[in-house]
Z-matrix of the N, CA and C atoms (Angstrom, degrees):
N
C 1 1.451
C 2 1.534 1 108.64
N 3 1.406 2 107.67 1 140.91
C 4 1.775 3 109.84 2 -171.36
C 5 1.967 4 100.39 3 -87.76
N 6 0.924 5 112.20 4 151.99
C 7 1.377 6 137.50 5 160.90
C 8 1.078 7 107.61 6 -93.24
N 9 1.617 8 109.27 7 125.28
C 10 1.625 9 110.16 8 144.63
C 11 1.871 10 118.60 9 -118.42
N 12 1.645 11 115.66 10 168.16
C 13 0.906 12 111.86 11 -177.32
C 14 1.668 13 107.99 12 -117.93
N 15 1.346 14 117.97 13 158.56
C 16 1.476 15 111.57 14 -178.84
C 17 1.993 16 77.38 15 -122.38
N 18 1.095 17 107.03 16 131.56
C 19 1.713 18 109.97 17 164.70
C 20 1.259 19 112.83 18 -138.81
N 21 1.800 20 102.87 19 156.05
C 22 1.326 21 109.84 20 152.93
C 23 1.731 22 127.25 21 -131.78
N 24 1.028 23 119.36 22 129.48
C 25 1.365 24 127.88 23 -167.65
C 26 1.821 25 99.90 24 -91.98
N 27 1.214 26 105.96 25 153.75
C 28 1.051 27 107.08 26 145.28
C 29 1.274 28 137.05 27 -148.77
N 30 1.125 29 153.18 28 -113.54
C 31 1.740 30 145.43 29 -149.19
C 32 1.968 31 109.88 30 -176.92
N 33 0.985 32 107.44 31 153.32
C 34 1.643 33 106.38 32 175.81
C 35 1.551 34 113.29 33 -58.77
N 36 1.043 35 123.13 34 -36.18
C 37 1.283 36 137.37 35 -175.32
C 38 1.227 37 119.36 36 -119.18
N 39 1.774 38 120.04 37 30.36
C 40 1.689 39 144.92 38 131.47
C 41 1.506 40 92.46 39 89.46
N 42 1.071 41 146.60 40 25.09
C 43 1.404 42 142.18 41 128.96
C 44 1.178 43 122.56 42 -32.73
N 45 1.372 44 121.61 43 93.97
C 46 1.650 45 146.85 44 152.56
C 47 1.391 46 107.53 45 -38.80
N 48 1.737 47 104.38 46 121.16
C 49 1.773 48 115.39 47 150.06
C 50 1.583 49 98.95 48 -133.13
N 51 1.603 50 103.11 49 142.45
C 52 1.425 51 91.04 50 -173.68
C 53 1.919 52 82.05 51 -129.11
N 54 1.378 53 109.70 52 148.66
C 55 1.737 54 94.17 53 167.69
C 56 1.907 55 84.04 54 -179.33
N 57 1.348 56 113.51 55 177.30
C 58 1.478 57 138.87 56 -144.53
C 59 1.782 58 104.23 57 -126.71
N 60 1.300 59 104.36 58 131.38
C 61 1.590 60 106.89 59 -176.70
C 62 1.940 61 117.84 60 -139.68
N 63 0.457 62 80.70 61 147.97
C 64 1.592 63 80.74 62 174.05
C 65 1.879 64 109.15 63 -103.46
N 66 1.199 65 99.86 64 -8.39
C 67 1.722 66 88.26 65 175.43
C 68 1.926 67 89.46 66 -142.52
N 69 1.487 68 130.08 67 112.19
C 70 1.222 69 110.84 68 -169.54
C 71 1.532 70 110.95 69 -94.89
N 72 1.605 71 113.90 70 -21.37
C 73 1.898 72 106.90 71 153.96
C 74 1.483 73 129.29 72 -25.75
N 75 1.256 74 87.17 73 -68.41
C 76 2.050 75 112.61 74 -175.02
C 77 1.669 76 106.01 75 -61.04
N 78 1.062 77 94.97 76 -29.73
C 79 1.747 78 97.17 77 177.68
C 80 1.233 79 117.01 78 -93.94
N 81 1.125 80 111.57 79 -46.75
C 82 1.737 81 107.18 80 159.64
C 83 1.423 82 131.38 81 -42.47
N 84 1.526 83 112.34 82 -42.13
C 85 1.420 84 140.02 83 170.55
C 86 1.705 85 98.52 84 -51.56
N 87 1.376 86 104.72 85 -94.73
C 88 1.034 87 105.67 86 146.66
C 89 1.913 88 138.21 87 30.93
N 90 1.422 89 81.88 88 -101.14
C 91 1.317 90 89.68 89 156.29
C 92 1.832 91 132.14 90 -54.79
N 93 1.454 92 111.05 91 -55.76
C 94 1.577 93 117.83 92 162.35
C 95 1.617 94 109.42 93 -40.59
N 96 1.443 95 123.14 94 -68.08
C 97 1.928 96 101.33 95 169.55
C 98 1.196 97 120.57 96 -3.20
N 99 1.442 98 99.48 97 -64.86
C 100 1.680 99 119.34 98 -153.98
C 101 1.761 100 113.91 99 34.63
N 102 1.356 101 89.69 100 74.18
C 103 1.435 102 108.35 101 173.98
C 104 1.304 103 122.88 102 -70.74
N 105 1.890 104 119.23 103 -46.11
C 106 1.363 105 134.81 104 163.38
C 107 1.826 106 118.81 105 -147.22
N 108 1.047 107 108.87 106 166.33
C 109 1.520 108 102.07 107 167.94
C 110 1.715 109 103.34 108 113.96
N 111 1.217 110 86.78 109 -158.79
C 112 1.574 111 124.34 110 -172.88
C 113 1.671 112 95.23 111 -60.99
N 114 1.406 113 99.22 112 -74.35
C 115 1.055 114 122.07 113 -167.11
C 116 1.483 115 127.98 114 -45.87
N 117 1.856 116 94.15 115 -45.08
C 118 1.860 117 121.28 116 167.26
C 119 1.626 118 97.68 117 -50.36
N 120 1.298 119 108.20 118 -65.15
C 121 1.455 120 136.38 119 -150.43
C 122 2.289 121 97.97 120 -41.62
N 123 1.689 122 91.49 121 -67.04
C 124 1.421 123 111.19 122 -171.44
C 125 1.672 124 97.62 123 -85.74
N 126 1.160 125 129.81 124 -12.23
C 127 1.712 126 122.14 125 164.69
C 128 1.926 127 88.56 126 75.91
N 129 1.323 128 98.36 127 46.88
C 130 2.017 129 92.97 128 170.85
C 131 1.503 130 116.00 129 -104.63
N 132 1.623 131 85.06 130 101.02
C 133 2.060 132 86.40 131 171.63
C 134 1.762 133 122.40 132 -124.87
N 135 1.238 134 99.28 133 23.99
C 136 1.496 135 96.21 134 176.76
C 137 1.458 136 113.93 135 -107.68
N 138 1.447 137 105.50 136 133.01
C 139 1.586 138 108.19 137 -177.59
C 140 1.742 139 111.08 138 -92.21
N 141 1.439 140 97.11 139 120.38
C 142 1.611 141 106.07 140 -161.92
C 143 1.101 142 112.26 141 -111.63
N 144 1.528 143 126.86 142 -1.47
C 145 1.158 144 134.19 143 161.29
C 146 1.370 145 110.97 144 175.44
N 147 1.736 146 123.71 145 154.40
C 148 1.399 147 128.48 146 164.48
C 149 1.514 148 131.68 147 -159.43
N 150 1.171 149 126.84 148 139.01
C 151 1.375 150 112.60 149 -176.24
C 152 1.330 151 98.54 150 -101.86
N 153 1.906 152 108.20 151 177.30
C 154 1.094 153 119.54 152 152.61
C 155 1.565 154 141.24 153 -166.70
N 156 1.439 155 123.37 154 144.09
C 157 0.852 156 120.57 155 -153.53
C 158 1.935 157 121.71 156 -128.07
N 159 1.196 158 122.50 157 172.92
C 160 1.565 159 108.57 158 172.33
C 161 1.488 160 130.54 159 -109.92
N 162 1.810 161 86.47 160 21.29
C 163 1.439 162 91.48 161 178.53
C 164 1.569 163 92.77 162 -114.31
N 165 1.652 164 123.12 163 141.29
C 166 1.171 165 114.46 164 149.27
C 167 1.296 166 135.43 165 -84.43
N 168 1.059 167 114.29 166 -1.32
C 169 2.108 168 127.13 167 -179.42
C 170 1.698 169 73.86 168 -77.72
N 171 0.941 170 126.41 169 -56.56
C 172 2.070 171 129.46 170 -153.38
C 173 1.424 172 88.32 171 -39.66
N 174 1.757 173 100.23 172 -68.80
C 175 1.356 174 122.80 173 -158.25
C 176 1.447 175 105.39 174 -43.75
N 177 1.475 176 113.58 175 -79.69
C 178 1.649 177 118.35 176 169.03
C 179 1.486 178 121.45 177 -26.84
N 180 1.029 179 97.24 178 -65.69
C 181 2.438 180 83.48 179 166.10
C 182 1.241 181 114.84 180 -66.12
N 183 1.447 182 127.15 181 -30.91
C 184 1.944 183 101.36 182 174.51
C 185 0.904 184 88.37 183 -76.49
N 186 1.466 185 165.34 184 -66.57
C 187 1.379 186 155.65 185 -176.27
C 188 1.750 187 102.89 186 -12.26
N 189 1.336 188 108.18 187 -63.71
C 190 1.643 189 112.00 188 -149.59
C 191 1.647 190 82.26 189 -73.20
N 192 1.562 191 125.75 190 -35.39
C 193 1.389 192 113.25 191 -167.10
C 194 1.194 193 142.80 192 -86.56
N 195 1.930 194 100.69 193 -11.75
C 196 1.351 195 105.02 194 146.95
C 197 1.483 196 109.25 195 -83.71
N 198 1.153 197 135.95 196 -6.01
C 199 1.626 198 117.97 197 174.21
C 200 1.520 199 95.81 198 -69.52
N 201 1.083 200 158.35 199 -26.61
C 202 1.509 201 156.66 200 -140.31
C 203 1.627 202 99.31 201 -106.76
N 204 1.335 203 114.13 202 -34.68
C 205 1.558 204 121.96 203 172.48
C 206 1.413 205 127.33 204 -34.38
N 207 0.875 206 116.85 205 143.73
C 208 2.069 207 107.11 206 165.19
C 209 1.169 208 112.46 207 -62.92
N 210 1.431 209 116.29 208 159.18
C 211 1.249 210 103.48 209 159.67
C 212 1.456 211 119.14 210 -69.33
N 213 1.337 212 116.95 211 -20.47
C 214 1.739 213 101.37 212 -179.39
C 215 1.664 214 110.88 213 -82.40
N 216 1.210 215 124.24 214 3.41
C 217 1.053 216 106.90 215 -175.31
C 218 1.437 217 106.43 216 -111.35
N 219 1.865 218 118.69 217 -6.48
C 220 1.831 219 118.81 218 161.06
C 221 1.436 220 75.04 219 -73.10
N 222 1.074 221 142.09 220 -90.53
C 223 1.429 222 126.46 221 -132.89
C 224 1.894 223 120.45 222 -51.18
């Protein structure tokens, strides 16, 4: 059965990325490079929280539904 992850990373100075993985090591990793992106851009490599689940439709709407959140209420 596949795993997915719903995560959120964040940054020294509390910059939110929230996004969905099927392997959350490699993506975390990943993310620390910071080769390009969002992530390069704001320097976000700390994993600050994540769920997970074996549905990916699941994954993709808590995804979209913490993106819809405040920021005070991810934090």
């Amino acid at each position: 059965m596949r795993q997915y992850w719903v995560y959120i990373l964040a940054s020294v100075n509390r910059t939110l990325y929230i996004g969905v993985t099927n392997n959350l090591g490699l993506r975390v990793a990943k993310h620390r490079q910071q080769i390009h992106g969002f992530t390069a851009k704001y320097r976000i490599t700390r994993l600050v929280y994540y769920e997970t689940t074996s549905d990916v439709m699941a994954a993709i709407t808590r995804e979209k539904a913490l993106k819809r959140w405040t920021r005070a209420r991810k934090i």
